[in-house]
C-alpha positions as CSV (number, residue, x, y, z in Angstrom):
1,X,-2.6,19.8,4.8
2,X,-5.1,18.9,7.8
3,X,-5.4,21.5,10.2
4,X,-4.5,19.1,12.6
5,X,-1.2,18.2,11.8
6,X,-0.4,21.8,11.0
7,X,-1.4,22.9,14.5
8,X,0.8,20.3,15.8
9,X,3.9,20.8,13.7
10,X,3.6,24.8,14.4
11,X,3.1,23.7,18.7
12,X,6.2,21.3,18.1
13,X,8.7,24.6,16.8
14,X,7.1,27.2,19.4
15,X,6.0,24.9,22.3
16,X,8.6,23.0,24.8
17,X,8.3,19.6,24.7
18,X,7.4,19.1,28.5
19,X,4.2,21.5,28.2
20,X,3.4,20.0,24.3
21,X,0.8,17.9,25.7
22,X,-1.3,20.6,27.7
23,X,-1.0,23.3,24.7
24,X,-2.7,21.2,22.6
25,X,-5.4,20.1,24.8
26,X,-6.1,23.4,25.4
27,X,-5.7,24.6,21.6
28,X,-7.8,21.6,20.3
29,X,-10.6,22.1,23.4
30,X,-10.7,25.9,22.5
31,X,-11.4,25.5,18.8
32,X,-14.4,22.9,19.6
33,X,-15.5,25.6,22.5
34,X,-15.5,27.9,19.9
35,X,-17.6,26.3,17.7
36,X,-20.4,25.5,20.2
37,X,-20.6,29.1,21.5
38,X,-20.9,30.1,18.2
39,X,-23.4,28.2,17.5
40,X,-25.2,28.7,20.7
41,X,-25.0,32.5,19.9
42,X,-25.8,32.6,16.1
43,X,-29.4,33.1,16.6
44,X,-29.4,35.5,19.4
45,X,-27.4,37.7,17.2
46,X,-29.1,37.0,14.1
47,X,-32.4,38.2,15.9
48,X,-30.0,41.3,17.9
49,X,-29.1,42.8,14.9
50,X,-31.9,41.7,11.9
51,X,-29.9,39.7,10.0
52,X,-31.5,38.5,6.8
53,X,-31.4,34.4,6.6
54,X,-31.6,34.5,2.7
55,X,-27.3,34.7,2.5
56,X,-26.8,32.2,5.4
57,X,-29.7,29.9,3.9
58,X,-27.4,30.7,0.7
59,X,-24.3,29.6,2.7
60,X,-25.1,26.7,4.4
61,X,-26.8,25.7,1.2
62,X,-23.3,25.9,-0.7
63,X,-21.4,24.5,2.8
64,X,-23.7,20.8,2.9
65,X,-23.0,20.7,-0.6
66,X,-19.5,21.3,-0.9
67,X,-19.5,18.9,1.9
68,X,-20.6,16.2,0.2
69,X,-18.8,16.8,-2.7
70,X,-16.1,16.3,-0.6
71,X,-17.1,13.3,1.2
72,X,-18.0,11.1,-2.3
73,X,-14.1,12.8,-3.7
74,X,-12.7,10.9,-0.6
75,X,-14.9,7.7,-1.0
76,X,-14.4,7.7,-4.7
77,X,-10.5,8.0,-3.9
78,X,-10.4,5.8,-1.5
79,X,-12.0,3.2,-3.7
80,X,-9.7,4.4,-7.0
81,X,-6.8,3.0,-4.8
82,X,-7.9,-0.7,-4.6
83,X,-7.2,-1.7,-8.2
84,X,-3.6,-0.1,-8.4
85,X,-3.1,-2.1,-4.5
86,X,-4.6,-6.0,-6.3
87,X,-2.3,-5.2,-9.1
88,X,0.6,-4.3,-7.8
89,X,0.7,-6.5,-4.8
90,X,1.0,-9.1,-7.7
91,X,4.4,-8.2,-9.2
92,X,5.6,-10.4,-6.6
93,X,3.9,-13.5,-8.6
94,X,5.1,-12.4,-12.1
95,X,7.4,-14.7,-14.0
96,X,7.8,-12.5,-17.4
97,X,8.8,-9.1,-18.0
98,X,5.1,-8.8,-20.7
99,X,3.0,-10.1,-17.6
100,X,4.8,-6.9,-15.7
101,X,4.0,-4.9,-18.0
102,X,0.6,-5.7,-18.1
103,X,-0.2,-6.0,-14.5
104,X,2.0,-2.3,-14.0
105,X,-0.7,-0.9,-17.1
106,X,-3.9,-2.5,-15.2
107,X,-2.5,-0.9,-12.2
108,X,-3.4,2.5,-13.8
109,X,-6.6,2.1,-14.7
C-alpha cells in the first residue's frame, strides 16, 4: 500500500473531520522537512563523527538500483496491461462464442 493513502486512512479514524485538512498538511510538510534537514545534515555528521563512506557508497549504490528496478517493474506493468485493455475492449464486437474465446486467450498473453 502507498504511504500516502495509508497516512490518510490512519488521519481519517484518529483525526476529526473539520481539522483533516490541516493534519495532513502538516504530516505531509513534516515528512518532506525531514527529508531536507536530513540531508542538509548528513555530511556535517558524517565528518562530526568519522563515518566511513564505503557502507553508505554501498547503500546508495543498492538504493539507485533498486530504484530503477522499480521504475522499469512499473513501466513494464504498465505496458503488460495494454494488450489485455485492446482485447478485451473487443468482446463487445464478438459475434461467436470461439472468437470469445480467442480474444479472452489473447487477452492473457
Amino acid at each position: 500500500m502507498d504511504r500516502g493513502v495509508a497516512m490518510n486512512k490512519m488521519l481519517s479514524k484518529w483525526i476529526p473531520v473539520s481539522e483533516r485538512s490541516t493534519s495532513l498538511a502538516l504530516v505531509y510538510s513534516g515528512m518532506y522537512l525531514g527529508s531536507v534537514t536530513g540531508l542538509g545534515f548528513s555530511p556535517m555528521l558524517i565528518h562530526q563523527f568519522s563515518i566511513p563512506l564505503a557502507p553508505l557508497e554501498v547503500y546508495g549504490f543498492c538504493y539507485g538500483l533498486n530504484m530503477h528496478i522499480a521504475i522499469g517493474w512499473q513501466i513494464m506493468q504498465s505496458i503488460g496491461f495494454l494488450g489485455p485493455a485492446f482485447f478485451l475492449s473487443q468482446l463487445s464486437r464478438v459475434k461467436t462464442p470461439a472468437m470469445a474465446v480467442l480474444c479472452m486467450a489473447c487477452s492473457q498473453l
